[in-house]
C-alpha positions as CSV (number, residue, x, y, z in Angstrom):
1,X,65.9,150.3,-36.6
2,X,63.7,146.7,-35.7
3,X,65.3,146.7,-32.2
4,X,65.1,150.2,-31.8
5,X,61.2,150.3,-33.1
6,X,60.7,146.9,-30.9
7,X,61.7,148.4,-27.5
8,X,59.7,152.0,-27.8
9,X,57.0,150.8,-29.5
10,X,56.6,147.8,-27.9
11,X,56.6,149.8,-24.3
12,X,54.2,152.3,-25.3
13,X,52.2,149.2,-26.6
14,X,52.5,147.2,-22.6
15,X,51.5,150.6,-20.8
16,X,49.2,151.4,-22.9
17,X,47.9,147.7,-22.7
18,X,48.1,147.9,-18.5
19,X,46.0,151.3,-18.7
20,X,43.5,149.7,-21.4
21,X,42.8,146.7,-19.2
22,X,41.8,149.2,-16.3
23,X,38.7,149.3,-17.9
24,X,38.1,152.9,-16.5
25,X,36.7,155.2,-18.9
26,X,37.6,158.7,-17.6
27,X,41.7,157.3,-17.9
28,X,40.5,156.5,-21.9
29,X,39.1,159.6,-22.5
30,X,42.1,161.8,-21.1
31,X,44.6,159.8,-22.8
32,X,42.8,160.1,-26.0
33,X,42.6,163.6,-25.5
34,X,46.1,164.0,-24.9
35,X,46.8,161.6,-27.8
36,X,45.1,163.9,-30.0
37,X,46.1,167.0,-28.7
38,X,49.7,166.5,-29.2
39,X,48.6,165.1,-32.6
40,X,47.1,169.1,-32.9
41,X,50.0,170.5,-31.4
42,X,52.5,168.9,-33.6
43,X,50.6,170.1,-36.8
44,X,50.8,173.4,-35.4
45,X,54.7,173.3,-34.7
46,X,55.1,172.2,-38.0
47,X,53.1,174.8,-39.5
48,X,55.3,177.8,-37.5
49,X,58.1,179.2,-39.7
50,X,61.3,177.8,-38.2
51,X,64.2,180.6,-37.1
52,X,67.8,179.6,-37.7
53,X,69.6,179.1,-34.9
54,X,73.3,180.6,-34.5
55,X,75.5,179.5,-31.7
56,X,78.2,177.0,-31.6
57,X,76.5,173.1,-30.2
58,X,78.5,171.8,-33.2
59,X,81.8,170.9,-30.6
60,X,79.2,169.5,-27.9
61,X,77.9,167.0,-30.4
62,X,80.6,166.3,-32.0
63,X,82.7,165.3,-28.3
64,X,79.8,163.5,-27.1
65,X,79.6,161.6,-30.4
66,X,83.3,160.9,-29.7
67,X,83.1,159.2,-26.4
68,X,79.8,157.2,-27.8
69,X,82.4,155.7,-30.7
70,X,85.1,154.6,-28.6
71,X,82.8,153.2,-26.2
72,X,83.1,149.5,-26.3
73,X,79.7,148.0,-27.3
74,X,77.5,147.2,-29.9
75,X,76.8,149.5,-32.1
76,X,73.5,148.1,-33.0
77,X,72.8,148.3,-29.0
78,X,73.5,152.2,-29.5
79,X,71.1,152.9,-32.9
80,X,68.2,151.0,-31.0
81,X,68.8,153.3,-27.8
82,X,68.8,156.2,-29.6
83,X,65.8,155.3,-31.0
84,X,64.0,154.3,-28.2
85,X,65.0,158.2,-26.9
86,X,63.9,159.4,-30.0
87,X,60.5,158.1,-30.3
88,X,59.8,158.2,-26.5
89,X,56.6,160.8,-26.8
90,X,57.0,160.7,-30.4
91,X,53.5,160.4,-32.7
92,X,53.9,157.1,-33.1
93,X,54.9,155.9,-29.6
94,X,51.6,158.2,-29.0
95,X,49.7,156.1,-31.3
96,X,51.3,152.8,-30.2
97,X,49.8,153.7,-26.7
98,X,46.6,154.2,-27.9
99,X,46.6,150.8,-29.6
100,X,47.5,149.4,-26.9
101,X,44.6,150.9,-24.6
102,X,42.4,150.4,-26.9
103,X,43.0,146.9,-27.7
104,X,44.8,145.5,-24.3
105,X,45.0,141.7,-25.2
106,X,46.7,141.9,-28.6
107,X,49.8,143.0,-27.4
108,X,52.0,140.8,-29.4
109,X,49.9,141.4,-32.2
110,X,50.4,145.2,-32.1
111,X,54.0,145.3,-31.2
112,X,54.5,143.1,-34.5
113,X,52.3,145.1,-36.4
114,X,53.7,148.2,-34.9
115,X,57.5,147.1,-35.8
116,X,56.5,146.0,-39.6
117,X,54.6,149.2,-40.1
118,X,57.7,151.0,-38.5
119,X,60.2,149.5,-41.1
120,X,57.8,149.4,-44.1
121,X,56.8,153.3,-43.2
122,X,60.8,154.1,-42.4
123,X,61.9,152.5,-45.8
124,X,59.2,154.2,-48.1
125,X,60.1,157.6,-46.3
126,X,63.6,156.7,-46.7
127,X,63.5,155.6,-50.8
128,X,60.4,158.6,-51.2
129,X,62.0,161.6,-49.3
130,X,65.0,160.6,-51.7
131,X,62.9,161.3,-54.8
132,X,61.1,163.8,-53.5
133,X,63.4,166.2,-52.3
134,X,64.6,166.8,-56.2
135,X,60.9,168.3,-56.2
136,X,59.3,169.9,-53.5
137,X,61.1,171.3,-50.7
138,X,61.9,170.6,-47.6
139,X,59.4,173.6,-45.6
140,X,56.6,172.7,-48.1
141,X,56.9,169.2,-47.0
142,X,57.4,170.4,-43.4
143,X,54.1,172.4,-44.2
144,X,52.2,169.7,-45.6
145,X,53.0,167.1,-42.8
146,X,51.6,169.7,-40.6
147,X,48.7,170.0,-41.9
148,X,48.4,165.9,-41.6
149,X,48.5,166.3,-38.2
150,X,46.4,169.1,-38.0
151,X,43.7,166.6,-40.0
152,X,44.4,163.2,-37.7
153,X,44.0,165.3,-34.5
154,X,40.5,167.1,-35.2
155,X,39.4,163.7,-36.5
156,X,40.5,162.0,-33.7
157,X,38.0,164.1,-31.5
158,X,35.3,164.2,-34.2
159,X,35.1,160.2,-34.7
């Protein structure tokens, strides 16, 4: 998870630190618009009732998860590449970017501050979600995350 969290975040962080150095303002303004937009666009996806899906990926995954186990490397290598795909574009490799045009020469500072907040956030989700989910459900907390979103975005645009 600290490799995986290092690499994505710590990309997002770089470009984002290349673009914030540029010191153009109309780049700044469309990438926070697009920051906040997907934060927007996420709250609404969340909000949408989900439809069960029928069909039969199950064998896909399950040979390609095959081949990746008798592949002959790390396995530590693999968890931080799959979370390097995973958060590419995710809200906090969205946020990570922004951090990083908005404050271009403390990159090392943010990536470290991006991979603590990444494990600390990742292992009170982990021990919370645990003692949550005997409570609420899992749509209701789909529902509320949502409506997070929905509140970071429109006060990304109104501050």
């Amino acid at each position: 998870m600290l490799f995986g969290s290092f690499l994505s975040h710590g990309i997002a962080i770089l470009f984002g630190s290349k673009i914030g150095l540029l010191e153009n303002e109309s780049i700044h303004t469309i990438i926070e618009i697009i920051t906040y937009s997907s934060f927007i666009l996420m709250g609404i996806i969340s909000l949408l009732p989900k439809k069960e899906k029928i069909h039969s990926s199950t064998d896909k995954k399950t040979s390609i998860l095959n081949k990746i186990s008798k592949l002959q490397i790390n396995y530590t290598f693999i968890i931080a590449i799959s979370i390097l795909v995973g958060e590419i574009g995710d809200k906090t490799f969205l946020a990570s970017l922004g951090f990083g045009i908005q404050y271009p020469n403390y990159k090392l500072m943010l990536i470290l501050g991006s991979i603590l907040g990444m494990v600390a956030s990742d292992s009170i989700a982990i021990i919370s979600g645990k003692f949550l989910s005997q409570y609420i459900s899992e749509e209701k907390m789909q529902k509320f995350s949502g409506i997070l979103f929905l509140i970071f975005g429109i006060a990304g645009f109104i501050f």
